[in-house]
C-alpha positions as CSV (number, residue, x, y, z in Angstrom):
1,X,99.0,-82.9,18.1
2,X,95.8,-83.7,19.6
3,X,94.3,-80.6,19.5
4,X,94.3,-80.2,16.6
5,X,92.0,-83.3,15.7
6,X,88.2,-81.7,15.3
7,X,89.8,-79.3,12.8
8,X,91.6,-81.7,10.6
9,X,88.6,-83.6,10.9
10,X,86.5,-80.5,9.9
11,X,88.8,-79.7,7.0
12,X,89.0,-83.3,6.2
13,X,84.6,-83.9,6.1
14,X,85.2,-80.6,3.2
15,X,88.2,-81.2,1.5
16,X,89.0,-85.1,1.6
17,X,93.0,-86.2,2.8
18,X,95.1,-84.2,0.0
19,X,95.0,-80.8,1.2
20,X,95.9,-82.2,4.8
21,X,98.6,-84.4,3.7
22,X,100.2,-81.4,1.8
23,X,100.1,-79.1,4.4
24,X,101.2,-81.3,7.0
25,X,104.1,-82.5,5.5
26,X,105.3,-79.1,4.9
27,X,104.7,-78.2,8.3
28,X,105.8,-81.5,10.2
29,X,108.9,-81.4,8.1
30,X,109.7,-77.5,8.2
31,X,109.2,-77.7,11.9
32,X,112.0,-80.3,12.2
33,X,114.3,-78.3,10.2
34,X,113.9,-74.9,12.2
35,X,114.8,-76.8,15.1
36,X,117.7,-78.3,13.8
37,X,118.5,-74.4,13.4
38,X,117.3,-73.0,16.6
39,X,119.5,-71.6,19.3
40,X,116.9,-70.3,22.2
41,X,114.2,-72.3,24.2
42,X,111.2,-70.1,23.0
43,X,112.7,-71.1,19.2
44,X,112.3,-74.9,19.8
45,X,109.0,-74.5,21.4
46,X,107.8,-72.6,18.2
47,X,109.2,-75.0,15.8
48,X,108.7,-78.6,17.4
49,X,106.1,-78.0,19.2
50,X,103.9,-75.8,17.9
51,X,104.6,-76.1,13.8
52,X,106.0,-79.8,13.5
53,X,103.3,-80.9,15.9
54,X,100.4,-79.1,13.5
55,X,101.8,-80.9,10.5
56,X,102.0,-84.4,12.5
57,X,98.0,-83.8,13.5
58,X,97.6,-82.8,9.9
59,X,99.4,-86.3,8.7
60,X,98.1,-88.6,11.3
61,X,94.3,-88.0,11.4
62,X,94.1,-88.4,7.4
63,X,95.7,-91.9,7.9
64,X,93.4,-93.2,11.0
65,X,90.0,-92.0,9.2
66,X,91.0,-93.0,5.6
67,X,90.9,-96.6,6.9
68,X,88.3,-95.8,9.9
69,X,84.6,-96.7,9.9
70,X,83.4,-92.7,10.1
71,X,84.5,-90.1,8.0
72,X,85.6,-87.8,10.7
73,X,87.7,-88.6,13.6
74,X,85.9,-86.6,16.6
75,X,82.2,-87.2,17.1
76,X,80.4,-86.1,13.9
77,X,78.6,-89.0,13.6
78,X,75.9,-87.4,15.9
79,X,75.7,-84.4,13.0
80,X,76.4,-86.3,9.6
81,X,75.3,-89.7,9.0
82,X,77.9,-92.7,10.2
83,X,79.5,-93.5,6.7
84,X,80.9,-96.7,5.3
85,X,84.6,-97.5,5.5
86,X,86.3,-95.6,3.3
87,X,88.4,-98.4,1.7
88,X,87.9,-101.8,4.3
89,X,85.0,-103.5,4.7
90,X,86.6,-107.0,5.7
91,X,89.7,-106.6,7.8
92,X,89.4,-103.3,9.1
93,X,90.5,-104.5,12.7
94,X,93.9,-105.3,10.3
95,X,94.0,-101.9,8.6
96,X,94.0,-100.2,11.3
97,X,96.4,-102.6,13.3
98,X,99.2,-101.7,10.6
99,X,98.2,-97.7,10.9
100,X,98.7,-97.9,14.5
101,X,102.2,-100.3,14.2
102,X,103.8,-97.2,11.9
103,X,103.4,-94.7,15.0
104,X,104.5,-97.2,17.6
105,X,107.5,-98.2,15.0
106,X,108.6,-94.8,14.7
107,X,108.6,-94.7,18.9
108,X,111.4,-97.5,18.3
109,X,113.4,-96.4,15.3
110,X,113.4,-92.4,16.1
111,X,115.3,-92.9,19.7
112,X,117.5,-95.3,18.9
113,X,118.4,-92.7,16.0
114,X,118.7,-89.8,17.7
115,X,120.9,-91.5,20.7
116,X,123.3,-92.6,17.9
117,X,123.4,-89.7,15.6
118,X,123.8,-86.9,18.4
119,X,127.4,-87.9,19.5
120,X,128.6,-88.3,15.6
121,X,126.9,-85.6,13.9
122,X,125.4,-83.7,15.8
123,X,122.1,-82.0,17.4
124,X,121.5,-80.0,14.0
125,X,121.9,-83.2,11.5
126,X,120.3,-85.7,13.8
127,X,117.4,-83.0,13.6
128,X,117.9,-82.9,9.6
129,X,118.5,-86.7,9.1
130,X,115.3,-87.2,11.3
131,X,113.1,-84.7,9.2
132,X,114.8,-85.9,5.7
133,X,113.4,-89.7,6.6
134,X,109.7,-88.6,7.4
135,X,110.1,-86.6,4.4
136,X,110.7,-89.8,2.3
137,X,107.7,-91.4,4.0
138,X,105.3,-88.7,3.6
139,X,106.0,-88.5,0.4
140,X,105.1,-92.2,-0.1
141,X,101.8,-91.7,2.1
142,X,100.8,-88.5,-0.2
143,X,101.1,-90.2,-3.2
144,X,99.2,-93.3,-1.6
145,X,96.8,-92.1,0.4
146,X,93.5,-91.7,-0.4
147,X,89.6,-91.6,0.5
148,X,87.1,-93.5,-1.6
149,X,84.5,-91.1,-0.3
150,X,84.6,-87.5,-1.7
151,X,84.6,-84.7,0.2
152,X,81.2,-83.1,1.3
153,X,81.2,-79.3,2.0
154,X,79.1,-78.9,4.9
155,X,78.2,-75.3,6.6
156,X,80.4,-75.0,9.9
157,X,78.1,-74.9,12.8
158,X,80.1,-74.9,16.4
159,X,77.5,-77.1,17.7
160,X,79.5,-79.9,15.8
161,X,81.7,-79.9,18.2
162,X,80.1,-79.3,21.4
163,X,77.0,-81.5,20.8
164,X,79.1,-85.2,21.4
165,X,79.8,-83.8,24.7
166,X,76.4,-84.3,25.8
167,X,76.9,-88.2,24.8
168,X,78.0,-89.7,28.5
169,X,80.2,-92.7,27.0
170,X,82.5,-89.7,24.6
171,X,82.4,-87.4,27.6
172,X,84.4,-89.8,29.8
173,X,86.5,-90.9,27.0
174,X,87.5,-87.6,26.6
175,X,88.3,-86.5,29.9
176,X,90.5,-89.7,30.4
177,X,92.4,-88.9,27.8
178,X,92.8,-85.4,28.8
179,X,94.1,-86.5,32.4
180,X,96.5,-89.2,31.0
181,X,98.2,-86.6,29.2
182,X,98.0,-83.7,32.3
183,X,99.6,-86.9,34.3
């Protein structure tokens, strides 16, 4: 999911949240479906991890920089000019505070789900129950969601995203994360 980041935020500096919102939810739910389906390792791997987890970068970067205080998530503020907050100007520390509570409130509800649904209904409708109820919620979040900016088309230029590498302070943030996650 976090690989994906500097191209959703690519796609959303051009096209603004919509497109991403669509296409994730398609993919985040599909994903969750064909797992609910698949019989082999290689299957799963392809479905959750790969598609669902696509869809959920597509979803969850939209949400952070729609409230956030640049317009893309991953370092163009060295290439575009830093923009205002797309919808806080007071209470941004807030906005995002609640952004941040739906991912940790999902870490809560989703096991407790799947501990109690497995051994009643099963793998395959735990799986469906699961991708039905981020369904319902994405499609409150794409019919909510939006950026008061528009989009800007810029020309792609790798240098985007190699040139905040050469910032020391977003260097060391990003390996850290990097090796928190190898751990």
């Amino acid at each position: 999911m976090l690989f994906g980041g500097p191209f959703v935020g690519k796609i959303f500096d051009d096209y603004g949240p919509h497109v991403l919102l669509l296409v994730g939810t398609f993919l985040h739910v599909f994903g969750l479906m064909m797992t609910s389906i698949s019989h082999n390792y290689y299957e799963i791997l392809l479905s959750q991890a790969i598609c669902s987890a696509i869809g959920a970068s597509m979803v969850f970067y939209p949400a952070f920089t729609c409230v956030s205080n640049h317009r893309s998530p991953f370092g163009c503020w060295l290439t575009y000019p830093p923009q205002v907050s797309t919808h806080f100007n007071k209470k941004r520390g807030a906005a995002l505070g609640l952004v941040a509570a739906g991912s940790s409130l999902g870490g809560v509800i989703f096991p407790i789900m799947v501990v109690r649904l497995i051994p009643d209904i099963g793998f395959a409708w735990t799986m469906r129950t699961c991708a039905f109820l981020i369904l319902a919620l994405l499609i409150f979040a794409n019919l909510t969601m939006s950026s008061r900016i528009p989009p800007t088309k810029r020309p792609f230029s790798p240098m985007a995203f190699i040139l905040p590498l050469k910032e020391p302070i977003f260097l060391l943030l990003t390996l850290a994360i990097f090796f928190f996650y190898c751990k």
